[in-house]
C-alpha positions as CSV (number, residue, x, y, z in Angstrom):
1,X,0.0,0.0,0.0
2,X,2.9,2.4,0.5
3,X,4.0,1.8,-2.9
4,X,1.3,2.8,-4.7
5,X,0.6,5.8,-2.5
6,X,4.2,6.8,-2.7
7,X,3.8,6.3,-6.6
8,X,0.5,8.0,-6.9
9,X,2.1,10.9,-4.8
10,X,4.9,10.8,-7.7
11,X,2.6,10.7,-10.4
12,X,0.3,13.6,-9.1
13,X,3.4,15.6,-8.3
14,X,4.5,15.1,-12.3
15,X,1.2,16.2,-13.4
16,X,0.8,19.5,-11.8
17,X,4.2,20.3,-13.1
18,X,3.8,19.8,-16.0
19,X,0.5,21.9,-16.2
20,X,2.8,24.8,-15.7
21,X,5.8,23.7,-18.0
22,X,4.4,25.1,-21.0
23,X,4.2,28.6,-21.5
24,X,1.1,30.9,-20.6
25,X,-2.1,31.1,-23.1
26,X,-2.2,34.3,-25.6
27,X,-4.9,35.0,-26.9
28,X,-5.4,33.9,-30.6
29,X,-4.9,37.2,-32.3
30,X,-4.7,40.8,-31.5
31,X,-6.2,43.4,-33.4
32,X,-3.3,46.2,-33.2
33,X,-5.5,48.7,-34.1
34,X,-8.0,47.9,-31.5
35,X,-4.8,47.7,-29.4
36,X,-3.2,51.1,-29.7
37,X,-4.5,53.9,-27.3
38,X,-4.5,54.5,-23.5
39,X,-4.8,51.9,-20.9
40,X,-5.2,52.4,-17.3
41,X,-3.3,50.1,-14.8
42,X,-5.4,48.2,-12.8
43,X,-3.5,45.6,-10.8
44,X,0.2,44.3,-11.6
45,X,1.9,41.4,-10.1
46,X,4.8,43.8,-7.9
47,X,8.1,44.4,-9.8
48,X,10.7,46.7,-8.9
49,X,10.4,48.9,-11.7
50,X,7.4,50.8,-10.5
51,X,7.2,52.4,-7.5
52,X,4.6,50.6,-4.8
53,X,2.8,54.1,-4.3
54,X,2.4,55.1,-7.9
55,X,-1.2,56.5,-8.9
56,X,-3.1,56.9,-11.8
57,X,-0.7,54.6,-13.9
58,X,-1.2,54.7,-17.4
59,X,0.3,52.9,-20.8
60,X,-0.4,54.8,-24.0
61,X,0.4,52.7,-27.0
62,X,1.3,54.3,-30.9
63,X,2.3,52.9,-34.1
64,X,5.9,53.9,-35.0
65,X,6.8,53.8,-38.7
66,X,8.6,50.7,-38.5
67,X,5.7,48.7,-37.3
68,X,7.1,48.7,-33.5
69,X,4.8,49.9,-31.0
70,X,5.7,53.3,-29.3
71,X,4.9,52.6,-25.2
72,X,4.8,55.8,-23.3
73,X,4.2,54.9,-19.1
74,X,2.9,57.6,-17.1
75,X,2.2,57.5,-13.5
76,X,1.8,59.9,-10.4
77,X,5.2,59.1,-7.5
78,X,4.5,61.8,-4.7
79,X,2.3,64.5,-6.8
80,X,4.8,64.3,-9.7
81,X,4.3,63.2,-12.8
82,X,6.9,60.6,-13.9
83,X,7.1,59.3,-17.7
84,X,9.2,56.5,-19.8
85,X,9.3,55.9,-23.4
86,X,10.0,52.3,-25.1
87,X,9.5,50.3,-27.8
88,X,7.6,47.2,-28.4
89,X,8.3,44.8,-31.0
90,X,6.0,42.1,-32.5
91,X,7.6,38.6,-31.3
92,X,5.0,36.5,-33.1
93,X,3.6,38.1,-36.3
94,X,0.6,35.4,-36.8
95,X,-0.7,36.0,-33.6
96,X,0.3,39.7,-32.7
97,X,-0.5,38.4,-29.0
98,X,3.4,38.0,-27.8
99,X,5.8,41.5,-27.9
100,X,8.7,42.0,-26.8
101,X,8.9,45.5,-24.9
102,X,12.5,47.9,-23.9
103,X,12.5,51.1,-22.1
104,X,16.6,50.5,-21.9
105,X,18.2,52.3,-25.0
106,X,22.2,52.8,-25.4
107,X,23.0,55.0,-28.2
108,X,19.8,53.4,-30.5
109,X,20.9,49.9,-29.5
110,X,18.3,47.9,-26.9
111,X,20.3,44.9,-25.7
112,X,17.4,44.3,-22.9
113,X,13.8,42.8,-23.8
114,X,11.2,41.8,-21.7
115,X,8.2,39.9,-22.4
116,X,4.8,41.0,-23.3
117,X,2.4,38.5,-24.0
118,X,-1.2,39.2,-24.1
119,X,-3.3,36.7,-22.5
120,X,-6.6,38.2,-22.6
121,X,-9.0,40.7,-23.9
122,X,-12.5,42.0,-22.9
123,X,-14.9,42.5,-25.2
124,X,-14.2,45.6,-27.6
125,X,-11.0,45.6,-26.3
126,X,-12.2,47.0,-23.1
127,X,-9.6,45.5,-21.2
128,X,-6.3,43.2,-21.5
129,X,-4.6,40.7,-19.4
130,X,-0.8,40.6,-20.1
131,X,2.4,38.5,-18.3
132,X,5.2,37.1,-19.4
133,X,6.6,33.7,-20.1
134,X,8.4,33.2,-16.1
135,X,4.8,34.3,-14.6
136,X,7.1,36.4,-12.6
137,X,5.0,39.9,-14.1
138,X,1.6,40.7,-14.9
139,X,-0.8,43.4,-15.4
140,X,-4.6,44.1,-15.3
141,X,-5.3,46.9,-18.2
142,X,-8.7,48.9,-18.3
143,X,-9.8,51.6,-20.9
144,X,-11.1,53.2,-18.0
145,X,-9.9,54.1,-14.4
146,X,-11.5,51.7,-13.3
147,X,-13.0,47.9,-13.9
148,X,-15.6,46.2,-12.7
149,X,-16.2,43.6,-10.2
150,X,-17.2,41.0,-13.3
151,X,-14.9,42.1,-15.8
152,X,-12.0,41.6,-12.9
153,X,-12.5,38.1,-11.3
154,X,-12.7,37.5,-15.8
155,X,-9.3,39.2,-15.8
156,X,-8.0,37.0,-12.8
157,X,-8.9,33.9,-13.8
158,X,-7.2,34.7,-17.1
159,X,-3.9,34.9,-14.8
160,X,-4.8,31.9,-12.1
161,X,-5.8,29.6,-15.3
162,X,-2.0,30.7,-16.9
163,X,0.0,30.0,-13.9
164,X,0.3,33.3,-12.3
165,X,0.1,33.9,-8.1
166,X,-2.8,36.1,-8.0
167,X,-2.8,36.4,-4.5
168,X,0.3,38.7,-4.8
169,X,-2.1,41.0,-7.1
170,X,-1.4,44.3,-6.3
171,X,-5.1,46.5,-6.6
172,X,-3.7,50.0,-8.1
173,X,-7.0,51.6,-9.0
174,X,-10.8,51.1,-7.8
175,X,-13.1,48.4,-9.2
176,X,-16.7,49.9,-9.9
C-alpha cells in the first residue's frame, strides 16, 4: 500500500508540473489597431520597476513607422508626474499576442527585452490581461480608471488559469 501511495504521490506531483511547464495562453490574435491607445493600470503582479505608491498609472500605445509599437508609461510618485518611453516589437507576427517590450536604449541599441504576452482581452478591447513567459510579471489593463467587479474576477482567472500567483495581485486603481 505504501508503494502505490508513494507512486501516486509521484505521479500527481508530475502532473501539476507539467500543467505549468508550457508557456502561458495568448490570446489567438490581436487586433493592433483595436490595441493602440491608453490603458489604465489596474493591478500588476509587484516588480521593482514601478514604484509601490504610484497613482493613476497609465500605458499609451502608438504605431511607429517601422511597425514597433511606441509605449509611453505615465504615472503619479508623490504629486509628480513621472514618464518612460520604449518600444515594443512584435515577437509572433501570426498571432500579434506575444511583444517584446525595452525602455533600456544605449545610443539606438536595446540589448534588454522583456516579455509582453497578451493573454486576454475584454470584449471591444475594453480590457487586457498581459504576463510574461516566467509568470514572474503581470498586469490588469482597463480603458477606464477603473474595472468592474465582473470584468475583474474575468481578468484573474485569465492569470490563475495561466499559472500566475494572484494572490500577490497588487489592486492600483478602484473596481466599480
Amino acid at each position: 500500500m505504501k508503494k502505490i501511495t508513494f507512486f501516486t504521490s509521484i505521479l500527481f506531483a508530475m502532473c501539476v508540473s507539467c500543467i505549468y511547464a508550457s508557456d502561458p495562453v495568448t490570446v489567438q490574435e490581436v487586433d493592433l489597431s483595436k490595441y493602440l491607445g491608453k490603458w489604465h493600470e489596474i493591478a500588476r503582479l509587484p516588480n521593482a520597476f514601478e514604484a509601490a505608491d504610484a497613482q493613476e498609472i497609465t500605458a499609451t500605445y502608438s504605431l511607429n513607422s517601422d511597425n514597433t509599437l511606441r509605449v509611453e508609461n505615465s504615472c503619479y510618485v508623490n504629486g509628480k508626474l513621472e514618464k518612460v518611453v520604449g518600444v515594443a516589437r512584435i515577437e509572433d507576427p501570426k498571432s500579434k499576442a506575444k511583444l517584446g517590450v525595452s525602455f533600456f536604449d544605449i545610443l539606438g541599441f536595446r540589448p534588454i527585452w522583456g516579455d509582453y504576452w497578451i493573454l486576454g482581452l475584454g470584449p471591444n478591447y475594453s480590457y487586457s490581461v498581459v504576463g510574461d513567459r516566467a509568470r514572474k510579471y503581470a498586469w490588469i489593463l482597463s480603458r477606464t480608471p477603473a474595472l468592474g467587479e465582473k470584468e475583474m474576477d474575468e481578468a484573474i482567472t485569465i492569470l490563475k488559469n495561466n499559472g500566475f500567483d494572484v494572490t500577490r495581485l497588487l489592486i492600483v486603481s478602484k473596481n466599480k
